[in-house]
C-alpha positions, 0 to 999 in steps of 0.5 A, a space after each residue: 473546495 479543492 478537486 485535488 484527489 489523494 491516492 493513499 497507499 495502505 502497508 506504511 503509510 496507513 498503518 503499520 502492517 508489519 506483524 500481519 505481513 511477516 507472520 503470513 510470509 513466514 506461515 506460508 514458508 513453513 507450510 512449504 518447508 522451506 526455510 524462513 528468513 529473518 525478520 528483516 528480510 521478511 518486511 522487504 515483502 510489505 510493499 511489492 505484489 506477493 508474486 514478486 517476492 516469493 518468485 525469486 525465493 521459491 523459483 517454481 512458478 506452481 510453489 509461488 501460487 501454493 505459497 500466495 494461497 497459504 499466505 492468503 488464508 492466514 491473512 483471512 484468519 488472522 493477518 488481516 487485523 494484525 496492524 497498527 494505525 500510525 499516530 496522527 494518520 486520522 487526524 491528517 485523512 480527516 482533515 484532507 476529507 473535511 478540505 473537500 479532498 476525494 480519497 481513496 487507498 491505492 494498494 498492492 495488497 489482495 482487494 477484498 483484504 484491503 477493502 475489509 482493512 480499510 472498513 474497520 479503520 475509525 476513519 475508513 468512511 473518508 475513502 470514497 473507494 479501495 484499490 487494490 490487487 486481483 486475486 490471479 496477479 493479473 493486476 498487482 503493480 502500482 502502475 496498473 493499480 493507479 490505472 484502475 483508480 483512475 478510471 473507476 473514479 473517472 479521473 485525469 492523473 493530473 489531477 491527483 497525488 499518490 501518497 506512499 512510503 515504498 518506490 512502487 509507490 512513487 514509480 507508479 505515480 511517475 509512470 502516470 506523470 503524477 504528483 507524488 508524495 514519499 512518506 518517511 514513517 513507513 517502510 522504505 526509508 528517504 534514500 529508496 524514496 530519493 532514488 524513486 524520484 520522490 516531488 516531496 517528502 514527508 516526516 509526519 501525517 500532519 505535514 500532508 494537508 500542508 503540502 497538498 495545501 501548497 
């Protein structure tokens, strides 16, 4: 049986958290009356820390956290089921699972919210644990995420890869010297990964347990 863990990201590589991220952005704008940007702008806030996108928008540090606290509650109502699960995702987690992999999902998104994502998924049992952001911000950034993974679950980076679609996702998992993943059905797209330094990339789920394998 492999010792390999495989750190999952959640937001476009899990699932297709589009509508949920973006209607939360754009509640938590128009509860602030600011203007809201086009969709396209809004998915640029699937994958970064919540702080580090509204920041540069709102530019007033008390505005930030108003607008995090306004996203958060429409994730609890409603954002938080607003997704899709990517075709092939199960099948390619369960057979990693089934190889003898320890899982566990890696993700800037809110903890509690992650963790009550990933418990409704049809195959969320594979994941042995979720990581995910601290409420005050103070633990938000891929490098220290993957650090609390790492010691929650006792594991030396060498021994794991990070499986993501942004370059957060790949810039963390270099921060740590870890072998790494960039997926293409998400939201980043093969340059940003390219640029990140991405090992390997892959087109669908099912070349995963393939490269992992190798």
């Amino acid at each position: 049986m492999s010792t390999d863990v495989v750190f999952f990201d959640l937001d476009g590589t899990l699932i297709d958290s589009a509508t949920g991220i973006t209607r939360c952005v754009a509640h938590a704008l128009t509860q602030l009356g600011e203007p809201v940007p086009e969709q396209q702008v809004l998915l640029g806030w699937i994958g970064p820390p919540l702080r580090t996108s509204f920041a540069p928008l709102l530019q007033d540090e008390e505005k930030v956290v108003r607008a995090v606290e306004h996203y958060r509650n429409r994730f609890e109502s409603h954002g938080w089921a607003e997704h899709e699960i990517y075709p092939g995702i199960e099948v390619c987690v369960r057979a990693l699972h089934d190889a003898g992999h320890r899982l566990a999902v890696v993700t800037a998104k809110n903890e509690p919210h992650a963790r009550r994502i990933v418990s409704h998924l049809p195959f969320g049992e594979c994941f042995e644990d979720v990581i995910g952001a601290t409420a005050d911000g103070s633990r938000s950034h891929k490098p220290e995420l993957i650090s609390e993974a790492l010691q929650r679950l006792s594991l030396a980076a060498e021994q794991c890869w990070m499986i993501g679609d942004r370059r957060m996702d790949i810039e963390g998992a270099r921060h740590h010297r870890m072998r790494n993943i960039g997926v293409l059905w998400g939201f980043g797209g093969e340059q940003e990964l390219r640029d990140a330094g991405a090992m390997q990339l892959a087109q669908t789920p099912q070349q995963l347990p393939s490269i992992i394998a190798a």
